[in-house]
ROSE-329642 format. One line per 4 residues: number of its first residue (from 1); their letters; for each residue x, y, z of N, C-alpha, C, CB. Coordinates in steps of 0.02 Angstrom, whole numbers, padded with zeros to 5 digits. Atoms other than C-alpha are relative to their C-alpha. Glycine has a CB too. Layout:
residues N
NUM	a	X/Y/Z/X/Y/Z/X/Y/Z/X/Y/Z; ...
end
This chain:
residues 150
1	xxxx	00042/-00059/00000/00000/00000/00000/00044/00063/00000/-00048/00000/00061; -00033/-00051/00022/00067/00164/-00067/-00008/00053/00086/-00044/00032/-00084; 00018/-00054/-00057/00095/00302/00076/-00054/00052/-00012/00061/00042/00016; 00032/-00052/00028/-00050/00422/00033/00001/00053/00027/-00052/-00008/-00010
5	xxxx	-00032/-00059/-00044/00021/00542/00157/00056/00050/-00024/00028/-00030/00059; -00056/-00044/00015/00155/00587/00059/00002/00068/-00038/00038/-00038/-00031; 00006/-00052/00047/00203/00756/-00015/00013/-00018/-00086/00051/00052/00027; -00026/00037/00064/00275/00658/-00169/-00062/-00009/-00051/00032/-00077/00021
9	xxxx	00052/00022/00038/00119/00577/-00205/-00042/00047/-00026/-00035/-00041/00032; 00042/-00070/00043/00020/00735/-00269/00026/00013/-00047/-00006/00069/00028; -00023/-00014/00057/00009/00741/-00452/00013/00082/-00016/-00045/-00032/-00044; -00026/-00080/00022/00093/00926/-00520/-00059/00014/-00019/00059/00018/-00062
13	xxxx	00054/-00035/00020/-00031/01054/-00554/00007/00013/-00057/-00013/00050/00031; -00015/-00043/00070/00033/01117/-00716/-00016/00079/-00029/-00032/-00038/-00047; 00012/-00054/-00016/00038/01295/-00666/00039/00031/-00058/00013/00014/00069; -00050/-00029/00034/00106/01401/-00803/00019/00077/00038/-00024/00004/-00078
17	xxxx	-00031/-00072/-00029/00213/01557/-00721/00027/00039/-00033/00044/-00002/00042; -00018/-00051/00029/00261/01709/-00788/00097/00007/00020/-00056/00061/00029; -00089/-00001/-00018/00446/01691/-00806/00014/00049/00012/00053/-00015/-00048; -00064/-00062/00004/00508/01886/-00825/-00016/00029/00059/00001/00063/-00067
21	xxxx	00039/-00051/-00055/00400/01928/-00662/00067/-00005/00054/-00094/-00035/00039; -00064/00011/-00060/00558/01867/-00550/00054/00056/-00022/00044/-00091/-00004; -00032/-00044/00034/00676/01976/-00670/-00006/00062/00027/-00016/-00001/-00060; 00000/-00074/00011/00583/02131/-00676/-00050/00021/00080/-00045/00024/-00094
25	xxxx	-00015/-00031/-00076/00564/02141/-00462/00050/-00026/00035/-00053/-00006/00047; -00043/00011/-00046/00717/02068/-00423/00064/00074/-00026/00027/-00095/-00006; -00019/-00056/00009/00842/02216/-00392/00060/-00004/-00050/00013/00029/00061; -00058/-00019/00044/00966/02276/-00515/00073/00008/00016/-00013/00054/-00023
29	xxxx	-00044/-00027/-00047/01098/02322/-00405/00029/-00037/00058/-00029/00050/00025; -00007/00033/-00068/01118/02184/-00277/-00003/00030/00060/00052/-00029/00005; -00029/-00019/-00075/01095/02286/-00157/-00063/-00034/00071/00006/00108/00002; 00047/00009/-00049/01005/02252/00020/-00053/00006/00015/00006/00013/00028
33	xxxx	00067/-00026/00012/00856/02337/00003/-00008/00050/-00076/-00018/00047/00072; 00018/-00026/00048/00755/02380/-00145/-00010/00116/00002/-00069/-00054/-00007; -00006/-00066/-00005/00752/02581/-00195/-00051/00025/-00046/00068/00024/-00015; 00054/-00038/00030/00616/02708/-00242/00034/00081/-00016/-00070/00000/00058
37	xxxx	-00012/-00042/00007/00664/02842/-00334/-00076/00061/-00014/00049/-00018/-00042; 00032/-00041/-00025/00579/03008/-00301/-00051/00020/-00052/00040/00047/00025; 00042/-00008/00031/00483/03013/-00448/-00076/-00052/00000/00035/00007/-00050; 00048/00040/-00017/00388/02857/-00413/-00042/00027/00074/00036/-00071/00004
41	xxxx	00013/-00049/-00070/00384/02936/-00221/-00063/00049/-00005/00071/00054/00014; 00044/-00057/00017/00290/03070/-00273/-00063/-00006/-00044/00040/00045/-00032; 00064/00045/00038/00151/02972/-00376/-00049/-00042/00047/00032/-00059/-00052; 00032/00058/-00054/00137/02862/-00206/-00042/00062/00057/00081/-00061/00051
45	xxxx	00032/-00050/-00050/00098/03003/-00111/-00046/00049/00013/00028/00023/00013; 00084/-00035/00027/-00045/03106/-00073/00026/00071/00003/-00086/-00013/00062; -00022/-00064/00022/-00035/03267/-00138/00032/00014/-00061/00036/00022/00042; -00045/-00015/00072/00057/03363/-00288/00054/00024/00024/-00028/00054/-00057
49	xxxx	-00058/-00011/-00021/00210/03350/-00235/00033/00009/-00070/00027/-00055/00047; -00052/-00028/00033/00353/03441/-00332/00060/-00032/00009/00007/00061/00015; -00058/00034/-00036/00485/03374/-00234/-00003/-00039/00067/00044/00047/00011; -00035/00018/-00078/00572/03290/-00078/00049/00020/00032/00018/-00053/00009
53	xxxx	-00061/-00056/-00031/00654/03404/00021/00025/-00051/00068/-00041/00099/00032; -00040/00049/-00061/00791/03328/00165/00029/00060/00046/00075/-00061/-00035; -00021/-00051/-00062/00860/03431/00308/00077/-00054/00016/-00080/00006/00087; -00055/00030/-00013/01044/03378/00335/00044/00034/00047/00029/-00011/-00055
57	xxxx	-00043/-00035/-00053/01164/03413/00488/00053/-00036/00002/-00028/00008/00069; -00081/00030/-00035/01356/03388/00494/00035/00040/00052/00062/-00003/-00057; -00059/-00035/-00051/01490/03433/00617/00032/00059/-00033/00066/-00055/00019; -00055/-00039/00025/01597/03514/00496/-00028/00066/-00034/00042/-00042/-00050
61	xxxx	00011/-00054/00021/01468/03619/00399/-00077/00019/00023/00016/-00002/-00071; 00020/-00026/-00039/01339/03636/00495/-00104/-00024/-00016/00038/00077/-00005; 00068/00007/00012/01124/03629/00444/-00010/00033/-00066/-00042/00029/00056; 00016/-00051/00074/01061/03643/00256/-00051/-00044/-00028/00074/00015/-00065
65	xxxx	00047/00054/00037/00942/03570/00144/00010/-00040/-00063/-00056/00031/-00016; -00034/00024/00080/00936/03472/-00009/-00072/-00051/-00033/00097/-00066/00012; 00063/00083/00033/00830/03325/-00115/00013/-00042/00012/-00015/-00029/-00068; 00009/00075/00032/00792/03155/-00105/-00022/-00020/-00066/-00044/-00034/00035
69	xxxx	00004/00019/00061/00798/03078/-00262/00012/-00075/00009/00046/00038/-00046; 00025/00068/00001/00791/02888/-00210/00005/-00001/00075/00043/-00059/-00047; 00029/00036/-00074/00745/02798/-00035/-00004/-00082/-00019/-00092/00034/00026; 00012/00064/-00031/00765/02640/00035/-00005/-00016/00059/00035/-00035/-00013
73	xxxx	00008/00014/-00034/00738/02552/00185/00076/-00006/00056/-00040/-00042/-00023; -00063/-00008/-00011/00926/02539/00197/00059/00071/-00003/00013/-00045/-00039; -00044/-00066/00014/00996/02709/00151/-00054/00063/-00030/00067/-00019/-00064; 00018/-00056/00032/00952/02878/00041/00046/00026/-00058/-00007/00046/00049
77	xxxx	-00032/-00023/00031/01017/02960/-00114/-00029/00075/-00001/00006/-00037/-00053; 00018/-00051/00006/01021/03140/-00118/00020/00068/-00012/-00018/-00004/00030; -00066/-00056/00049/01093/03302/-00193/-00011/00076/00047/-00032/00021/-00119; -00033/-00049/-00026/01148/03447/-00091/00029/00063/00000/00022/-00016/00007
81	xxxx	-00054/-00034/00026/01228/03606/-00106/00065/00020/00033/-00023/00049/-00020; -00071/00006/-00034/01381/03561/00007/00016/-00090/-00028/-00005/00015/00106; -00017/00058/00028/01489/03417/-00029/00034/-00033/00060/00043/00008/-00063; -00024/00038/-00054/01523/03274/00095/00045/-00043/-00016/-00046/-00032/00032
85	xxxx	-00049/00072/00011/01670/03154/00138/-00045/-00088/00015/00077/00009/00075; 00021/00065/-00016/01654/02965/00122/00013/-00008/00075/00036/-00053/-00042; 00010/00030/-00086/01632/02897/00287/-00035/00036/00048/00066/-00008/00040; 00048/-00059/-00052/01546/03076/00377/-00044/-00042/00020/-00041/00072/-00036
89	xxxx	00050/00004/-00052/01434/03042/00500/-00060/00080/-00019/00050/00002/00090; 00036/-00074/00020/01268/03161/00469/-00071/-00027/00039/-00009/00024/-00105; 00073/00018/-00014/01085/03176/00537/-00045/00019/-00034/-00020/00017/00051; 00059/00003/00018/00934/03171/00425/-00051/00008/00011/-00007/-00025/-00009
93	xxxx	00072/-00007/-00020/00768/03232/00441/-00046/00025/-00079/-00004/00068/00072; 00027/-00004/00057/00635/03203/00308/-00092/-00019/00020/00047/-00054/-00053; 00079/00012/-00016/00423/03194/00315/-00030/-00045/-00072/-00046/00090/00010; 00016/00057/00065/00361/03052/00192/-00061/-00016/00044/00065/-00079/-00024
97	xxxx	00097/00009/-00007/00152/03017/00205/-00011/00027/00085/-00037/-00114/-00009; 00019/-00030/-00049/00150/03148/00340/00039/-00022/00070/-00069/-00009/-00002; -00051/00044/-00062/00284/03043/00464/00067/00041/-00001/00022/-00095/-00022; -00082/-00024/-00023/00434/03129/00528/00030/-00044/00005/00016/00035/00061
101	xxxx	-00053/00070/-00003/00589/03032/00484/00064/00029/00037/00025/-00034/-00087; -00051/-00034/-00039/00737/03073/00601/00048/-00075/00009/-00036/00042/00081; -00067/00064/-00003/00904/02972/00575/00059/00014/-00003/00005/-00048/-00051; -00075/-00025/00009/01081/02963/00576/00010/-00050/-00063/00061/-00013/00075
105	xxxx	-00028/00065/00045/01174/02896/00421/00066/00012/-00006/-00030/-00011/-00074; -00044/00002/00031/01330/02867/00352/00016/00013/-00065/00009/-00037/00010; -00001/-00040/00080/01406/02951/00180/00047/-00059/-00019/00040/00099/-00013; -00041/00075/00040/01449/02797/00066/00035/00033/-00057/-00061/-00071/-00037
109	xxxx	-00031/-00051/00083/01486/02900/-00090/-00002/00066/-00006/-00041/-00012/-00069; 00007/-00057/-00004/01510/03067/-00134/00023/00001/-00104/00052/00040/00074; -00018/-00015/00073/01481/03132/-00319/-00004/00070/-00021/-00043/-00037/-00044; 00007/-00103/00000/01519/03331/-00342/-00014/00000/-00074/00092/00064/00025
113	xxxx	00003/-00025/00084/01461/03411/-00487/00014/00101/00003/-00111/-00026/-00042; -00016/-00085/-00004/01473/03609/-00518/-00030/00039/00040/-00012/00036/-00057; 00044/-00048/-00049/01326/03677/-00427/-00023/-00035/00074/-00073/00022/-00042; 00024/00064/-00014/01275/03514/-00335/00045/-00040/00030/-00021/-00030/-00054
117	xxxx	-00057/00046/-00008/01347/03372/-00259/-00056/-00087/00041/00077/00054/00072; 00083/00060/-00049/01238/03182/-00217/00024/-00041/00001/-00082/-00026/-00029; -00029/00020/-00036/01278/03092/-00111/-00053/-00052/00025/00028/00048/00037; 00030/00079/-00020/01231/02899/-00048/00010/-00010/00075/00044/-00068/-00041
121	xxxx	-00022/00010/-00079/01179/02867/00123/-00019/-00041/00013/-00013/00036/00051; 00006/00082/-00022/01182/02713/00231/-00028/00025/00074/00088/-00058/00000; 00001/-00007/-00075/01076/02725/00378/-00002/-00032/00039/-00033/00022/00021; -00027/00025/-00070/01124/02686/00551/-00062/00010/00052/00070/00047/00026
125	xxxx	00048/00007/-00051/01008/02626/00676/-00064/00035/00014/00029/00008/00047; 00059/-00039/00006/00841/02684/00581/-00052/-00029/00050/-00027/-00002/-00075; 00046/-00005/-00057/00684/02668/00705/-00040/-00063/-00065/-00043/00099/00031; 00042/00031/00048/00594/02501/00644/-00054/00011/-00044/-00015/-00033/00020
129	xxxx	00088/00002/00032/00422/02559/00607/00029/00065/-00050/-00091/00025/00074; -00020/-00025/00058/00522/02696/00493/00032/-00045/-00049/00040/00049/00013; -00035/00022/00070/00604/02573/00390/-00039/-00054/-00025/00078/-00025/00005; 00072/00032/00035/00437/02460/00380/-00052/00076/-00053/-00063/-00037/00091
133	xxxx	00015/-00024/00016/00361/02614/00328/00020/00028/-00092/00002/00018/00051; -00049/-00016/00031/00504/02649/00191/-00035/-00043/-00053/00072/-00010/00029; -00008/00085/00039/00500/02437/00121/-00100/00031/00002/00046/-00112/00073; 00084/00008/00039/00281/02477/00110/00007/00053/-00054/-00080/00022/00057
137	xxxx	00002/-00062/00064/00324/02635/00000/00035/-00051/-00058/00061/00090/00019; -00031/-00003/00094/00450/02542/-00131/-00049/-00080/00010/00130/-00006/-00032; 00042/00035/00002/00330/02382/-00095/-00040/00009/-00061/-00027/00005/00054; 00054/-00023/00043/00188/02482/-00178/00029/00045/-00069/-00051/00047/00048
141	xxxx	-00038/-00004/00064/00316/02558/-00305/00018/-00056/-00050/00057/00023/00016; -00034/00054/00034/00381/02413/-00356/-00076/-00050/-00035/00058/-00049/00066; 00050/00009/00019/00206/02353/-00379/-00024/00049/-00067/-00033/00002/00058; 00019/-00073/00063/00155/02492/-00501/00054/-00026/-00040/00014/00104/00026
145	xxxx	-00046/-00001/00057/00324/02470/-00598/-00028/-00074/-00035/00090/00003/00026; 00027/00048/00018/00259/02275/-00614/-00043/-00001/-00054/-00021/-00019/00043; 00079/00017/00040/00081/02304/-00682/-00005/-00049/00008/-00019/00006/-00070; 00044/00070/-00006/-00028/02156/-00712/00054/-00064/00000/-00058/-00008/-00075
149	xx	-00025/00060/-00003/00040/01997/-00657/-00047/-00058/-00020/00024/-00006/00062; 00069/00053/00035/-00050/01851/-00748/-00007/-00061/00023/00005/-00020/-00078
end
């Protein structure tokens, strides 16, 4: 007598899957967490937003503002009109669906340009329910970029 308990024994369904759907949400970049750039941001969010403005504080130069132009759950990209060293230490403050975000990060990259300068941040010991908040924004981005899954 056959085991009829087994997982084995269940004939395949013959599910056909959408091959490119793994492709086109797995990230580009290997990196740790997926990223929403600020144009999607601003589609997710309520209101007519223009931009994403950031509030930035270093030691060396002191309190200024600037853009976000991508977000993740793991860091920030964002352009400036001071230019930071790799490794700075800085504090962040940004309002995304009406939530005050208050963090420290780390400066991974620094890319100067003439007027400008944007810069990759890695943050340090974000507040959980901000970086669940973050992963439901590129969640529902990343959804939208998808469309219909069949």
């Amino acid at each position: 007598m056959a085991d009829e308990k087994s997982w084995n024994n269940i004939p395949s369904l013959n599910l056909e899957m959408d091959n490119d759907y793994e492709d086109r949400i797995k990230s580009k970049e290997g990196r740790r967490h997926e990223r929403t750039d600020a144009m999607a941001l601003k589609k997710l969010l309520p209101g007519n937003l223009t931009r994403l403005p950031v509030r930035v504080g270093t030691v060396a130069k002191g309190v200024f503002d600037g853009l976000i132009l991508d977000l993740s759950a793991s860091g920030m990209r964002i352009r400036i009109p001071k230019a930071l060293n790799k490794g700075e230490q800085v504090k962040v403050g940004f309002i995304i669906n009406q939530r005050t975000i208050m963090a420290k990060a780390t400066t991974r990259w620094v890319s100067i340009k003439q007027t400008f300068c944007d810069v990759g941040l890695q943050f340090e010991d974000l507040p959980p329910a901000d970086g669940e908040l973050i992963s439901q924004l590129t969640s529902a981005s990343m959804l939208s970029q998808v469309g219909n899954i069949k």
